[in-house]
N, C-alpha and C positions, 0 to 999 in steps of 0.2 A: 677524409681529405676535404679540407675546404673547395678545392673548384671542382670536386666531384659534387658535392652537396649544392655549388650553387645550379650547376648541372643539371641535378635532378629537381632543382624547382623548377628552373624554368621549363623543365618538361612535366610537371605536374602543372604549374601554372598553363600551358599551352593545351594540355589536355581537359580540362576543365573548363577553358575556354571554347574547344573546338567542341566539345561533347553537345550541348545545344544549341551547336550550329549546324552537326552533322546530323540530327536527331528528328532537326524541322524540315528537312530537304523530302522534295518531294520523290516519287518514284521515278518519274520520267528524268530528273535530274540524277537520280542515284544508277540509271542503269542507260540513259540513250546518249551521252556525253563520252568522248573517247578521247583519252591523251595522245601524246606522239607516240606510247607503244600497246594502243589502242587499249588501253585500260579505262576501268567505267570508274567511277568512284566507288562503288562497291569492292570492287576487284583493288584499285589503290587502298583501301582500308584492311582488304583483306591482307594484303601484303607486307602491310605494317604490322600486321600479328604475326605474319612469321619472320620478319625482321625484328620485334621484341622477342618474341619466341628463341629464335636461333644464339641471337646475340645475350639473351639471358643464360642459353645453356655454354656458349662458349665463357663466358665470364665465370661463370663454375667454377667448369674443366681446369681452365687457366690459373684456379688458384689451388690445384692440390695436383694433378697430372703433371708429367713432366715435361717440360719446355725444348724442342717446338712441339706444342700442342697439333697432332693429325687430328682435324674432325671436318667434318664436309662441310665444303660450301655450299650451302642451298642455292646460289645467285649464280653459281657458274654456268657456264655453256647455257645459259636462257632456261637453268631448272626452276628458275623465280616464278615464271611462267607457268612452270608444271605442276608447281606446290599450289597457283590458283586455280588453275582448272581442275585439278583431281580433288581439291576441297570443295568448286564451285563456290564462291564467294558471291558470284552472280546468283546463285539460288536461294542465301542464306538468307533467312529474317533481317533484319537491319538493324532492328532495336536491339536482336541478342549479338552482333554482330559490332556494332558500338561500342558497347557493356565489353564484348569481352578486349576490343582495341583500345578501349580505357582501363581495363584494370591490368592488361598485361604491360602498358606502359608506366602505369602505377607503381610496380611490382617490379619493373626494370629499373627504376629510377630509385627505389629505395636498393635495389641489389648493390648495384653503384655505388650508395653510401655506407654501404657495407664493406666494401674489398680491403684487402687485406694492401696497406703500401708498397710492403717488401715483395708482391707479387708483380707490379707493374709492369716489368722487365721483362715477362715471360711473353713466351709469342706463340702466336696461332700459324701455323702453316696453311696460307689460305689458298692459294694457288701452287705449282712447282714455281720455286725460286721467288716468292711473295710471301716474306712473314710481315706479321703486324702484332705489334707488343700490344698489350692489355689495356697502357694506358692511352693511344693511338685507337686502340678502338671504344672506349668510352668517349674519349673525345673527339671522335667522329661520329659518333649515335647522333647528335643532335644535328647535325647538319642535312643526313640521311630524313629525319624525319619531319623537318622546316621543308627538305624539298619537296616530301610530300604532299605535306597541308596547302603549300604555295599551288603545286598541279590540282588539288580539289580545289583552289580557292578559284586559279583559271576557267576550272571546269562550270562551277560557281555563276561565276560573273559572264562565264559565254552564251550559257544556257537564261540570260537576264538580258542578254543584249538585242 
């Protein structure tokens, strides 16, 4: 689909950008900066792998499973939380940590250019009484993860100020 594909440039274009931006940051930058739900940039990076992660496997699901698609919210009741600390994202290397938030973004963005049209209509049951169809969730990927970059970028510019 054409605005799937532009889609996925502009999130390959944006990961290639942030990649040695996030690459040069120092330590004290990547771990003593806290956002409003006290997340370090490490921990926001880490998040963003299991937000490509999740939403690569739900994109799947969604095109051979039956519709409404049950599979777990990772982000509910504050588990987004729980998926960073039991991975420790604060512990992990940063360079292999990078690496793997750019190729799993990578890898979502081509998924994307893959999907099947006739599937778009199917929906995820994300909550009780919250579906959201397949193409509703591709084309909120990017939003999800501009607000990201924006909170590292704050994080960024606070720790320079």
């Amino acid at each position: 689909m054409k605005d799937f594909a532009q889609i996925a440039d502009s999130m390959e274009t944006l990961v290639l950008e942030w990649e040695p931006k996030l690459l040069k940051l120092t330590d004290e930058v990547l771990t003593q900066r806290r956002n409003s739900q006290k997340r370090t940039i490490k921990q926001i990076v880490g998040h963003m792998v299991d937000s490509a992660s999740n939403n690569t496997h739900r994109v799947v699901h969604l095109q051979y499973q039956p519709s409404p698609l049950v599979f777990p919210n990772y982000a509910t009741f504050g588990n987004n939380d729980r998926w960073i600390a039991i991975q420790n994202y604060q512990g992990e290397g940063w360079h292999n940590l990078v690496k793997l938030w750019k190729y799993a973004n990578l890898h979502f963005a081509h998924i994307i250019r893959q999907v099947n049209p006739d599937k778009l209509s199917h929906e995820w049951q994300a909550d009780p009484g919250h579906k959201i169809t397949l193409k509703e969730m591709i084309e909120d990927y990017p939003k999800h993860f501009q607000l990201h970059l924006s909170e590292i970028e704050e994080l960024i510019l606070a720790n320079n100020s």
